[in-house]
N, C-alpha and C positions, 0 to 999 in steps of 0.2 A: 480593363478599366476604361470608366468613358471620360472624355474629358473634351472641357467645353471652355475656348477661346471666348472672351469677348473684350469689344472696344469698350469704352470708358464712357466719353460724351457722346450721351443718346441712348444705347441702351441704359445706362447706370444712370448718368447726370442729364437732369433739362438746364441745359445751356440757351435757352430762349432768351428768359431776361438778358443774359451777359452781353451777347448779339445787337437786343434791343438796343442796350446803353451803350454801348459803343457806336453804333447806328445815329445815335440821339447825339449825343458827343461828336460824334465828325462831323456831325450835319452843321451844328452851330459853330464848330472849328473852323470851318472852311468857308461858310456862306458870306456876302457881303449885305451890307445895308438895303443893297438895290434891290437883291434878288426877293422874287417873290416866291418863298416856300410852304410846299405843304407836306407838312410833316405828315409822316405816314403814321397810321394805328400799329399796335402791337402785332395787331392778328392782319393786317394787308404785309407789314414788313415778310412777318414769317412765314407766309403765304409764298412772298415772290423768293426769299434764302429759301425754302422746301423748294419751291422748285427749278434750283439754281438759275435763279437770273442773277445775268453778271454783277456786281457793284456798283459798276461805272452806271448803267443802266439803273441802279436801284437809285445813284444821286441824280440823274438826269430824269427820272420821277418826281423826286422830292424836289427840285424848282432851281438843279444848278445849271449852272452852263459846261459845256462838254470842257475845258479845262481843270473847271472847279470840278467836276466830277471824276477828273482821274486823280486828282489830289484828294481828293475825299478816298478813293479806293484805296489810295496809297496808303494814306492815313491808319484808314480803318486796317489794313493788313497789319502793320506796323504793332499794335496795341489791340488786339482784340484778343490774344492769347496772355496778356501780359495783368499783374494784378495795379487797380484793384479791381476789377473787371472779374476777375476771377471767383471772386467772393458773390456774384450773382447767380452763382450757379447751385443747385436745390436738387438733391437726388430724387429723383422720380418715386410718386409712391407707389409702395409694395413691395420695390426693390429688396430693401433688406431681407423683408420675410424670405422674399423669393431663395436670396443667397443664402440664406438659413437653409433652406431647404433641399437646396442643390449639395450642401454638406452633408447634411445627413443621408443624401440616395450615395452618398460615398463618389462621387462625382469632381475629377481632379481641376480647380479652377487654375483660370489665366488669367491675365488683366492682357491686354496690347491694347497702347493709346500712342498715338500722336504728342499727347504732352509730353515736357520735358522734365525728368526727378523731382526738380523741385515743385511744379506743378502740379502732380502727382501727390505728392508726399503732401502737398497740403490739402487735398480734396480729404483724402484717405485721414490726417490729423482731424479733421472739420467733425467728419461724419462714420470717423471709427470705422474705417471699410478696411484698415490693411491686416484686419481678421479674418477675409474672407479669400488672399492672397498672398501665401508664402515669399519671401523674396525672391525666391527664384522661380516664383508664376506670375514676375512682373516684365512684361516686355514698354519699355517706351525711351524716350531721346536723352541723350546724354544733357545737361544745362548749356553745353556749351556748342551743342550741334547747329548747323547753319542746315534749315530745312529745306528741301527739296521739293518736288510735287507729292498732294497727299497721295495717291497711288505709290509714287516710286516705295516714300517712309515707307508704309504700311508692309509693301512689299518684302522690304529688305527686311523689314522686323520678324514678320512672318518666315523666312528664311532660317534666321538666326534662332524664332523659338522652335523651329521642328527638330535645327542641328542639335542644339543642346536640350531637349527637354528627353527622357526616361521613353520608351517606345507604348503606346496607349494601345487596345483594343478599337478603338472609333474617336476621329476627331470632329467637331463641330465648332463652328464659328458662328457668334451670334454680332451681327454691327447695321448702322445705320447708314450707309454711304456705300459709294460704287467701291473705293477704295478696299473697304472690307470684304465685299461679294468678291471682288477681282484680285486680292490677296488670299485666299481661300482657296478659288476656282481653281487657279494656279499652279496652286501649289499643292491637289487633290483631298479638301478639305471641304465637308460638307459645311453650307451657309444655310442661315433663318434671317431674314432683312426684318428689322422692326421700324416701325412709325413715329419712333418715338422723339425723335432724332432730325436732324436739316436735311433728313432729304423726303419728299411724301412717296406714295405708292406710283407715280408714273415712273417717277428716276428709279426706285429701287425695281421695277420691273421689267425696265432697257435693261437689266443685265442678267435676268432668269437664263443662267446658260448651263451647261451641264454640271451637278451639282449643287445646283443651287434648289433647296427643296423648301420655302414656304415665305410669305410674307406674314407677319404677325402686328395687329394693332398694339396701339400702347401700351394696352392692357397688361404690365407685363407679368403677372399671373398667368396667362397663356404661354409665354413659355415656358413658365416654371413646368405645367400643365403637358405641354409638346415632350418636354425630356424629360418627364416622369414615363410617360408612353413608351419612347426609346429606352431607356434604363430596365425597365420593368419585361423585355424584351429578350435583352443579350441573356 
């Protein structure tokens, strides 16, 4: 059996807009009358999030002063996972087809996210995804979890689905961030970094380390594409 881990926001979900407005929303939270702001475009914001520049950096861009700018940080940490922020988020297209697809090569799915159940639970209500994920090929945080670095979660999540899930023939992990490559690596789990997601092709390829076998554009038809290849193989 093969069977293919993946993160939630980025491969699944474009979490852009969400970013966006929250972005947009701290800015005018926190600026004062005086400051002279220039709000940033959709495509410069997600330019400088893709290639992790810090926050604090992203409001000292946008026209704050280095105080206003770590309350803006703060701010935006605070609420950028929380609804109605949430409701901005648009599964990427082709996606479904794709998970259509991955069911029929008889291919065992996982969900591991960062979000927390209820978080979860509403993505999956929205857009009719918790067909494509048994309950117990759902890895993500408790509602009540107090989070950690995204590395560490990821980590421990991954941990927890290798203990408890049924023994596979080949595992593969598909995600958009170091956390996922280095959840993976770790724990001897072949990774596919996609584009689709907050990090671009330089971040996800600081961490090409052993294991780690392709970066994939958007497109996410290409991996449908990549693990038809594998499958068609064993």
């Amino acid at each position: 059996m093969l069977r293919l881990i993946t993160d939630f926001d980025g491969p699944i979900m474009d979490v852009s807009d969400r970013y966006y407005c929250v972005y947009l929303d701290c800015l005018q939270q926190t600026k004062l009358p005086s400051n002279q702001i220039t709000q940033l475009s959709k495509t410069k914001f997600w330019q400088l999030k893709r290639g992790r520049v810090p926050e604090v950096k992203i409001g000292l861009i946008s026209g704050l002063d280095e105080e206003q700018a770590i309350k803006f940080a703060q701010r935006r940490r605070k609420i950028v996972h929380s609804l109605p922020y949430l409701e901005h988020d648009r599964v990427i297209p082709g996606v479904v087809a794709t998970l259509e697809q991955v069911q029929k090569l008889g291919i065992d799915l996982v969900v591991m996210t960062m979000r927390r159940e209820q978080e979860l639970a509403i993505a999956f209500e929205q857009y009719d995804l918790a067909r494509f994920f048994k309950s117990d090929r759902r890895y993500c945080l408790p509602n009540d979890y107090k989070k950690n670095t995204d590395i560490e979660d990821k980590l421990a999540l991954m941990e927890k689905a290798l203990i408890e899930l049924p023994p596979a023939a080949d595992v593969w992990m598909i995600g958009d961030t170091e956390a996922d490559i280095l959840a993976a690596i770790n724990h001897g789990v072949k990774v596919i970094g996609v584009l689709s997601g907050i990090r671009d092709r330089t971040q996800i390829e600081h961490y090409q380390l052993e294991g780690f076998r392709e970066v994939i554009d958007n497109k996410i038809g290409l991996v449908m594409f990549y693990l038809s290849m594998i499958a068609n193989t064993r």
